[in-house]
C-alpha positions in Angstrom: 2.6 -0.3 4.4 4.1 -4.0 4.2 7.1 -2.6 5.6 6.1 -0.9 8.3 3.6 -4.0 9.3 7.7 -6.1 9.7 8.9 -3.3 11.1 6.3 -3.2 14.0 6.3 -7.4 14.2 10.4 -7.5 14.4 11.2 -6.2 18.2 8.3 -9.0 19.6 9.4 -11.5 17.4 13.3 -11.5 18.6 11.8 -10.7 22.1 10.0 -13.8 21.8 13.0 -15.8 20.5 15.4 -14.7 22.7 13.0 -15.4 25.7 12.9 -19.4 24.4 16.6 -19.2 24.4 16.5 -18.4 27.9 13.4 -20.1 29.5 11.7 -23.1 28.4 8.1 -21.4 28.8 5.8 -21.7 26.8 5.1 -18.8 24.0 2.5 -16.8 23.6 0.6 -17.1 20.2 0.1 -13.4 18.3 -3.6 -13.0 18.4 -6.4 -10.3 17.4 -9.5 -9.3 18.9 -12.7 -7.6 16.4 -12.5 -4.2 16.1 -15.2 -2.0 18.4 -17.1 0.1 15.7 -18.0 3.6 17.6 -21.4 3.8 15.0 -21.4 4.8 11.2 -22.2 2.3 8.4 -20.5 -1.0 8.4 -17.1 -1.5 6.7 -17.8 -3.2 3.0 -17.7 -7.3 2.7 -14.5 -7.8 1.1 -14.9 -11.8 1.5 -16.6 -13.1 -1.5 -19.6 -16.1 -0.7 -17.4 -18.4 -2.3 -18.9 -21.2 -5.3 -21.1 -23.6 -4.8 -20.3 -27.2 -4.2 -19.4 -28.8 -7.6 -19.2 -25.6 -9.0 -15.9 -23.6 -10.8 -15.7 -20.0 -8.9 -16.1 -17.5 -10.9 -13.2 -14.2 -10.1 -16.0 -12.1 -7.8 -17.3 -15.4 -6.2 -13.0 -16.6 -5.2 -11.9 -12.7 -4.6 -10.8 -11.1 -1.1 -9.4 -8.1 0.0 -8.1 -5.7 -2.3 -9.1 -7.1 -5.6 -12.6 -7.9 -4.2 -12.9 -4.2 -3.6 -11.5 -3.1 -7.5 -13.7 -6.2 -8.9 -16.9 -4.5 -7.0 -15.6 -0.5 -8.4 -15.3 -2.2 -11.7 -19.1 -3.5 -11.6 -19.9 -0.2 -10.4 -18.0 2.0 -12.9 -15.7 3.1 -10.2 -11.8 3.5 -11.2 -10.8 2.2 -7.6 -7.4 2.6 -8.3 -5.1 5.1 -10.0 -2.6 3.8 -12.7 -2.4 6.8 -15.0 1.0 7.8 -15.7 2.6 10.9 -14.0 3.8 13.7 -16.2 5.9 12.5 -18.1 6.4 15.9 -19.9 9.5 17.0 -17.9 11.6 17.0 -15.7 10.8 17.4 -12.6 13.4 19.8 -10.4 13.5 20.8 -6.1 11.9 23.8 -6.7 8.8 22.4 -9.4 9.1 18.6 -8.2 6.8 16.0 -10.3 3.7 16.2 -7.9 2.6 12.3 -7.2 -0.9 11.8 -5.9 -0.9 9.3 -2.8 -3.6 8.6 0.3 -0.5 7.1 2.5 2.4 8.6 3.2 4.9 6.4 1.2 4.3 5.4 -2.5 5.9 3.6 -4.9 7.2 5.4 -8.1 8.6 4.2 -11.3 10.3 6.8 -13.9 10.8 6.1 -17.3 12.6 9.9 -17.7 11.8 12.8 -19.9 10.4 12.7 -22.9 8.4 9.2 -22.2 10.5 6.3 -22.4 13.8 7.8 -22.7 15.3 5.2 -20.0 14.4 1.8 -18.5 12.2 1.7 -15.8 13.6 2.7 -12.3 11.7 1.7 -9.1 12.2 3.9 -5.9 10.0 5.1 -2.9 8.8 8.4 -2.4 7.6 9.8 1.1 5.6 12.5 2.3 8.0 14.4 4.0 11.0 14.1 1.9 11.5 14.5 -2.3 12.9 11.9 -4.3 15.1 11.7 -7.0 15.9 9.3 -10.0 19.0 8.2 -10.3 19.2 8.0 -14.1 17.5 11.2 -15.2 17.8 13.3 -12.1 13.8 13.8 -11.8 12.7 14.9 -8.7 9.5 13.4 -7.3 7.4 15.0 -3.8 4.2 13.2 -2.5 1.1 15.4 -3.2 -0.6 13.9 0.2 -3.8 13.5 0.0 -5.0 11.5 3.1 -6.1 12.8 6.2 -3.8 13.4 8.9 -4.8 11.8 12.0 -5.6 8.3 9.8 -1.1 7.9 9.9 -0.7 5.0 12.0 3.1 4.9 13.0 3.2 1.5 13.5 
């Protein structure tokens, strides 16, 4: 997702620089306007209330964003993310790929071979429409997409 934010920022950022190279106009600042709800309930406050004054924050008081929202599942119970381990109990092949369960469409994967622990850890993406493969152990990994369509932003 990070990746795809830079690659939609990149063309107006060099537009913008190379029109100051150019002109000596004055920029235009990047700016953002609220989002129009169209009804339903409200998103979830993912900006904690903060500490009060002379006081030490405590994690859920200081927490935004992301973590805010796996600090509130963990109050609740609620395993907000994933981390098990894939199977690790073979090796994965194009016709019986190692099926890794993702709500985007790119994910990051990191493969430790078959059995468990049998090589270092190697790091590689793996996206929805194409399998991927480890380069030490020769794994092959497809996304088991579990999102709904029409929420892919192409950025």
């Amino acid at each position: 997702m990070f990746k795809t934010a830079v690659r939609a920022a990149r063309p107006a950022a060099l537009a913008a620089r190379a029109s100051t190279k150019s002109s000596t106009s004055a920029l235009r600042a990047f700016s953002t306007s609220v989002r129009v709800s169209s009804g339903g309930p409200p998103p979830p406050q993912l900006y904690g209330e903060g500490a009060k004054a002379g006081t030490v924050p405590t994690d859920i008081e200081q927490a935004t964003g992301l973590e805010r929202l796996q600090l509130l599942g963990e109050l609740e119970g609620i395993k907000v993310f994933d981390d098990s381990p894939l199977d690790a109990s073979r090796i994965g092949t194009k016709a019986s790929p190692v099926l890794v369960p993702s709500y985007d469409v790119e994910r990051i994967v990191g493969c430790t071979g078959s059995p468990a622990d049998s090589h270092d850890v190697l790091w590689f993406n793996v996206r929805k429409d194409k399998q991927s493969r480890c380069t030490e152990c020769g794994s092959v990994y497809a996304l088991d997409f579990q999102g709904e369509e029409h929420a892919v932003h192409h950025h």
